[in-house]
Every structure is written in C-alpha cells, then in structure tokens.
N, C-alpha and C positions, 0 to 999 in steps of 0.2 A: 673907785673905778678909774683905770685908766681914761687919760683926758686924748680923743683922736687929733691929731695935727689938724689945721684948719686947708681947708680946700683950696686952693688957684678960684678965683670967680671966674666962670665960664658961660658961655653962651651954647646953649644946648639945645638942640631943634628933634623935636620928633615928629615923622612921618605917621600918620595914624589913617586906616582908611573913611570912616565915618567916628569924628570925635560926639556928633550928635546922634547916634544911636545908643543901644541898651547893649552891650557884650560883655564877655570876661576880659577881652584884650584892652576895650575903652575902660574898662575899669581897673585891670593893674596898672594899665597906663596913667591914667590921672593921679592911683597912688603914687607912683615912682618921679613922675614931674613935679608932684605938690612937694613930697618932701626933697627935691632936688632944689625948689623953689626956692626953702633956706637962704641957698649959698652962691646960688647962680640964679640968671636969669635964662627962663626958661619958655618954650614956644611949640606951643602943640597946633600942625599942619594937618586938615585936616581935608583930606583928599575931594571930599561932597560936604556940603549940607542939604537934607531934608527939609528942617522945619528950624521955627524962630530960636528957638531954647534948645541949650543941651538936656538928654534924660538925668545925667547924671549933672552934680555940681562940682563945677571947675572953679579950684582954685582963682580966687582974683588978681592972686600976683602972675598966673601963667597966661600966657599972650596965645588967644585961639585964633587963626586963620583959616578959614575955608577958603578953598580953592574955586571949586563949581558947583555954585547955586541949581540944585534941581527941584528948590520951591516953584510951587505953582504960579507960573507967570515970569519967573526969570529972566532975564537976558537971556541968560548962557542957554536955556534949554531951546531960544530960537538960534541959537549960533551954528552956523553948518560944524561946523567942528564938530560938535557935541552927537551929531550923524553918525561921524568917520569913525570906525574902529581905533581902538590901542594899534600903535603899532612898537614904541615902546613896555608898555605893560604887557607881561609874557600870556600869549592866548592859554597856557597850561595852567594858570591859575584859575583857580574857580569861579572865584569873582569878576573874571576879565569882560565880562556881557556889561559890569557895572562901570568898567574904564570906556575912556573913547579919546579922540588925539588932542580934543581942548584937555580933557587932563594932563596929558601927557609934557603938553606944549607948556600949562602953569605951573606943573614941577617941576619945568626945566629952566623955567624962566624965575621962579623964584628961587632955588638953589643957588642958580649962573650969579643973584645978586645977595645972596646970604653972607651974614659975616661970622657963621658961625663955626663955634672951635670942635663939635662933636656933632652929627646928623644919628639918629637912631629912628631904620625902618621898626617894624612892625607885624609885617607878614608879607610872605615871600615875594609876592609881584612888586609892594613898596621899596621891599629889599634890593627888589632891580634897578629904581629908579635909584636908592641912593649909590648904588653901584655904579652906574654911570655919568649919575650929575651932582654929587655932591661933590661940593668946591675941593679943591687939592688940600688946602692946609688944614680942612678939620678931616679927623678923624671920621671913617665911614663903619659902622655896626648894624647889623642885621640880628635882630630878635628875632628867634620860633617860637610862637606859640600853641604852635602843634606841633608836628615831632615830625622827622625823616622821614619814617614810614605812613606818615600819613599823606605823604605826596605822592604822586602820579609817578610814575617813571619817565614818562614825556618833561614832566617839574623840571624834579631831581637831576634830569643833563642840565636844562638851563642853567640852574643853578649851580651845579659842579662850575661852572666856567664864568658867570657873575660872579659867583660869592668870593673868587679869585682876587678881586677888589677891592674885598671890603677889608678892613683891620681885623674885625670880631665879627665870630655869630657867638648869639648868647641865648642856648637854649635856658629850659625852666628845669630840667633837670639833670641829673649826672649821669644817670643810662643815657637818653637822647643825647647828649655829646658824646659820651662813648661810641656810639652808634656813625655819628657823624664822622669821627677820627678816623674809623673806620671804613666805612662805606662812601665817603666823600672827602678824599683829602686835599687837604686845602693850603700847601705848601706858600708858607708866612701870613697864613693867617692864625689867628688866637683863636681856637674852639674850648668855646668854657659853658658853664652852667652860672645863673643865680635864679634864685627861688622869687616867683611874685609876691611882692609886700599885700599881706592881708592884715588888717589893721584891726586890733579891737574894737568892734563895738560899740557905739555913742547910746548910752542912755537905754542898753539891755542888761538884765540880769543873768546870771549862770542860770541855766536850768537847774531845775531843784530835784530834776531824776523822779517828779513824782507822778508826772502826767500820764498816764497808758496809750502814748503817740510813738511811731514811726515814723521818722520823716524824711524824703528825699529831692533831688532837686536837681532840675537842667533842661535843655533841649528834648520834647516830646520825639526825639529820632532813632534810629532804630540800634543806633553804635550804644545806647545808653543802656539799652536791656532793662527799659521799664518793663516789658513783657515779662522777663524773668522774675523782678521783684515781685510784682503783682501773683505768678505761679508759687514762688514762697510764699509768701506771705499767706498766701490762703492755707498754706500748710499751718502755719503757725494761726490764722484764724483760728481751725479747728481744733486747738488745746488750748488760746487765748482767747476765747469769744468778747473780752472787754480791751482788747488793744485794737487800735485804728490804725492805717496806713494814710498819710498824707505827701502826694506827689504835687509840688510846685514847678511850675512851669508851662512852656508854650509848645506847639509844633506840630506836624504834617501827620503824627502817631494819634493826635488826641481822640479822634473817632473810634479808630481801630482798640485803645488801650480800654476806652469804656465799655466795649462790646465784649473785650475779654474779663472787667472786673462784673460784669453784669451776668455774663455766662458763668463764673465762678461762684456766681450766688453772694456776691462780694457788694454790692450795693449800698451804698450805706456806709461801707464799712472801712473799704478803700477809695478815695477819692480824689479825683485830679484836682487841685485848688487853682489853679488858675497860674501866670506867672508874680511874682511879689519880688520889688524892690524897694529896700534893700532884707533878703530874706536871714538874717539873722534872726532880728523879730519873730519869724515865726520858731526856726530853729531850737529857740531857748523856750519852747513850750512843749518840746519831745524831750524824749527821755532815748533815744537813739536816732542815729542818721545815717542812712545806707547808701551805697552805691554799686549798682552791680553792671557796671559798663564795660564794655571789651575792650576799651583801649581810654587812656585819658592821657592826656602832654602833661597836665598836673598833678591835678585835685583840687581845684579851688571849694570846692562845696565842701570837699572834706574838712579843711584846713577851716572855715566857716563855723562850720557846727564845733568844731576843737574850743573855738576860742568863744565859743555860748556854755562851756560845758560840758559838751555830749559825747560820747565814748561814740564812736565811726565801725562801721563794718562793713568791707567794700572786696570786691574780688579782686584779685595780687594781679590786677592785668597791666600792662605796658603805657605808661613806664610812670605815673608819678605817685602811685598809693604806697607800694615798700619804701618809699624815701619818704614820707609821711607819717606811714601809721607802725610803730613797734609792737607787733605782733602781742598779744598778751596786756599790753599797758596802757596802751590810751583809743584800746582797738582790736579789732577780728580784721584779720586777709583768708579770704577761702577761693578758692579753685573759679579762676573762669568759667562763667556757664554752666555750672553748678547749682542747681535751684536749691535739693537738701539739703547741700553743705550753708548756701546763706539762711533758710530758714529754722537750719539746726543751731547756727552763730545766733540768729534772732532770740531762740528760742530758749538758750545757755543763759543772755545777758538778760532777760526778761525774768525765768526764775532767781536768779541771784543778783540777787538785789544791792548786794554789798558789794560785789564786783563790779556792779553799773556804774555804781557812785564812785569807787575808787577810781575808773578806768575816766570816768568825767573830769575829777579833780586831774587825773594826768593831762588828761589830753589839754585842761585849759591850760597847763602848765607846759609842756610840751611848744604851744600855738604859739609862743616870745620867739621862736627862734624865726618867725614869717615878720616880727615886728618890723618898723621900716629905716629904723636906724642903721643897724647890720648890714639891711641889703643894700643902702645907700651907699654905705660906706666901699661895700665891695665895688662896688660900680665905680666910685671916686678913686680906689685901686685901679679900675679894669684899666681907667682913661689913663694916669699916670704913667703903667708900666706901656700901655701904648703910644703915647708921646716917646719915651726912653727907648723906644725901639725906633720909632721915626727917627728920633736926633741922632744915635748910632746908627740908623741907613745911611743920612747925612754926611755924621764925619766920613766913611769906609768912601761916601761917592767922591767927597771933598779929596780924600787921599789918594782915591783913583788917577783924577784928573790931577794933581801934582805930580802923581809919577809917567805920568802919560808926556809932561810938561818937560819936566827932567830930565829924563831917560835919554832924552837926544842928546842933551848937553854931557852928561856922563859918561855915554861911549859914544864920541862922534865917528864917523865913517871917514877912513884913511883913505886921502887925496892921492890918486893915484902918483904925482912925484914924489908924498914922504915915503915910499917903498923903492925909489932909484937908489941904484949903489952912490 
C-alpha cells in the first residue's frame, strides 16, 4: 500500500453545539477529531454543557471545552447575559431559543484568543459564528450536516452572505454540494463533499442473516416515515407471520406510532424498542435494516447496519442513500413514499435467502470506504489545497502593492518646463 505523506501538525478547533449530548453530528464529530487526534492536536468547543459527563466517549487526547454551563445551579445560568437573546447567532436557526449573548460574547472572546491554524463549525448558526470570529490566519470551514434544502429560506439568505467568509463548506454528500454550487454561489469559496467516518464496530459480530428481525432506527419524527414502515411491514406480516419489526429510537411520534401498530393488529409483532447506544449491537441481530424517510443529509444508520452485515433497504429519497447503497448489491432503493414498493423489497429479500446473505457480505464490504483513514486524509487534502490558495492570495496582493509602488516611478508625470521649446 501506498505510504500517505505525513501531515503539517496543526491545531484544529471544532465548534460543536452541545458536545455532551446524544446526536449524529456529536458523533461524527468525535470520529473525525479522534482520528485527526493522530497528528494534530485537537479541541472540541462545545457551545453548552448540560450535565457532568459526555454521552458519548471522547477521545482523551481531544481538549473539550464548554462554553456555558446550563447545569443546575450554574453561575452562568444566574448571569443576565444568559437572559439577552442571540444577537450574533442567526434567529433563523432552529436552535437559536438554545443561544443567548453570554454565548455569543464566549465565542467571541475565545476565538479573538485561539491560536489555531483551522476552526471547523458544525451547523449552520455555529457556521456564523466562525464566519465572523474566527482568527484571520486560520482557515474558516463550515460543515452541513443537513442539506441546503433542509433550511428555511429566511436561513439560506443569511447564509448566502456569511458563508462568503468562510474558506469551505463541506457537505456529507455530493448532490448536497451540487445543490449548493448551485443555488448558493459562493464566489472563492471551496464547496466540496466528504462522507462521515463510520467506524467498525468494537466487539460485534456480522450478522449471520439468520434471525427473522427487521430492523430500523432514528428520530421518532415525522420526516423519518416510521408510519410508512410500520404500514409495510404489516403487509409483509401477513405472508411472514414469524418476522418481527424492531424500531430503535426516541421522539415526539412515539405515542402516535404505537396507536398505529396497535390498530394494525401488529402488537407484539412490531415494536418501538426504545433509543440504544451505540445501536450496532442490536443491528447485527437482524437480518435486514430499512429506512423509509423522505429526506436524509446522509445515511448514517444505513452505513451502520453495512458494517454489522446487513443488506439495507431505504427509499432513493434526497440526497444520501444512492451514494450509499448500489442498487442490487449491498441493498434495495424503492420509490419515496411507496409503502408496496418497500414491503415488496422486504418481502424479495426475506424469501431469498441466498441473496440476503450475498447482499450482507457486500454491504460489510462496501462499508471500508466510510473507514476513517480515507476520510481523514481527504480532509488533510481539503486544509493543504486551502492554505495554497491563501499564500497565492498573498503573493497576487504582495504584487499589487509593488506595482502600486512602482508605477509612479516608471512613468513620472512631465514637469511642466521639460515640454518648453
């Protein structure tokens, strides 16, 4: 194997909005720092703390900093500051009820004193902050980890006119930058894609395709189209009466979702399990894992079960399942909103049994290209080719002002007696 040139050591800062909560962004995140960790020293900003301990484990070589303590009892939380609204953090973000001007004022005041060579926001409102206060000499990047169109149109100005700032946005996939080049152009800035580092695994086995489980997983909300699953799936109940539906996760649906598998005579048979971290575990005890959501920035759950094993079957919706799953080989893509079409996918990979297992073996095979080497290194790419574009700003401004210098002396302006006869 080709051996990669070794890195510049760098000091790399990422803006996160809560590093002590449960999400997909604190958790690619933590990937992407831990193995950044290698080679640089690395520092996750962590907009709040809730509570003592993070959910997830951070790396001990990464430096975590909270901002504003909104544990019980706090300083911060009798601080009037903590009163005042964002006036910094854009009110179009969704989370902006979650900001207020002491945040505002400690991102600004720890930036104004960072010594570091790359700032990487997080999501869009953080994106602002490093748009405006991140030091001059490091690199400024803005991560989505949702997509274009899953912003406001009220957003989407802000940001047309922040993101002007920033070096890079670095969506999760290659439609979403496409989308971006497009619909928000961002003249010298770098709009690129890299995929979140999903890591194999610790101490699970492949699934062995033998269980009669279906398994799915995410936000109990209504963009996920548990509803939908649940309406297949009873389809496929009634020609599989010995396969089960198991839905992991949390949310504001969970009432409504059991009132419909109950109505469906599905009791029993379909079941909300609750939310499980980290849900690989349970993954590699199905023998399929489905997604039928209307929109995804990734696929993280899909990419999840790949690497337990399990052949995926998700509806082709915007934008990160076709760059995932190869129709036929490691996976099913069926029509948005389509309840027959997934319960028909269901119901293909269920009877053929040899096709489950081959599509399993691809997909764990397929799942190296989310390893976190590659994506690191792209990223140690991104920073390079944007420094080389900083130091050509440089010389072009270097040579401005030389000829700005010059140019007087070159052609000076004729004294009105060198023109006397």
């Amino acid at each position: 194997m080709k051996r990669r040139k070794a890195a510049k050591r760098m000091r790399i800062v990422f803006l996160l909005h809560n590093a002590y909560a449960i999400g997909g962004t604190v958790r690619t995140t933590l990937n992407l720092a831990s193995t950044l960790a290698d080679r640089h020293k690395v520092t996750i900003v962590s907009m709040s703390r809730h509570r003592d301990v993070p959910r997830f484990d951070v790396d001990p070589r990464i430096t975590l900093v909270p901002l504003v303590d909104t544990r019980e009892g706090s300083a911060d939380l009798a601080d009037p500051l903590h009163a005042e609204p964002a006036t910094d953090f854009p009110s179009s973000d969704k989370r902006y009820k979650k900001y207020n001007r002491l945040t505002d004022l400690r991102v600004r005041d720890y930036l104004a004193n960072s010594d570091a060579d790359v700032v990487i926001g997080t999501r869009p409102g953080v994106n602002v902050y490093v748009s405006r206060f991140a030091p001059p000499r490091a690199l400024r990047i803005g991560q989505e980890h949702l997509s274009h169109d899953a912003h406001s149109k009220r957003l989407r100005a802000v940001l047309a006119e922040e993101y002007g700032r920033l070096d890079a946005v670095v969506t999760t996939t290659k439609a979403d930058a496409k989308v971006y080049r497009k619909r928000m152009p961002l003249p010298g800035v770098r709009v690129t894609s890299v995929p979140n580092i999903v890591p194999a695994p610790k101490g699970v086995a492949p699934s062995t395709g033998d269980a009669k489980v279906i398994a799915a997983a995410g936000r109990l909300v209504p963009g996920k189209r548990f509803d939908l699953l649940i309406e297949a799936f009873s389809a496929v109940a009634a020609k599989e009466p010995e396969w089960r539906l198991r839905i992991y996760g949390g949310g504001a649906q969970k009432e409504k979702l059991q009132s419909l598998i109950d109505g469906l005579g599905l009791t029993g048979r379909a079941q909300l399990m609750g939310p499980r971290t980290p849900i690989e575990a349970e993954f590699a005890q199905s023998s399929l894992v489905v997604s039928a959501s209307d929109a995804e920035s990734f696929g993280m759950t899909l990419v999840e079960a790949m690497r337990c094993g399990v052949p995926v079957i998700s509806t082709d919706c915007p934008l990160g399942p076709a760059e995932i799953i190869t129709q036929g080989v490691n996976g099913r893509l069926v029509p948005v909103g389509d309840a027959r079409a997934l319960s028909e996918a269901m119901l293909d990979l269920i009877a053929d049994e040899s096709a489950r297992r081959e599509m399993g073996r691809a997909a764990l095979e397929s799942a190296h290209r989310y390893d976190a080497e590659p994506i690191v290194a792209r990223y140690e790419g991104l920073f390079r080719e944007l420094r080389a574009v900083r130091r050509r700003a440089r010389i072009e401004e270097w040579k401005r002002r030389v000829r700005r210098v010059l140019l007087p002396q070159a052609h000076p302006v004729a004294k009105p007696e060198d023109s006397a006869p």
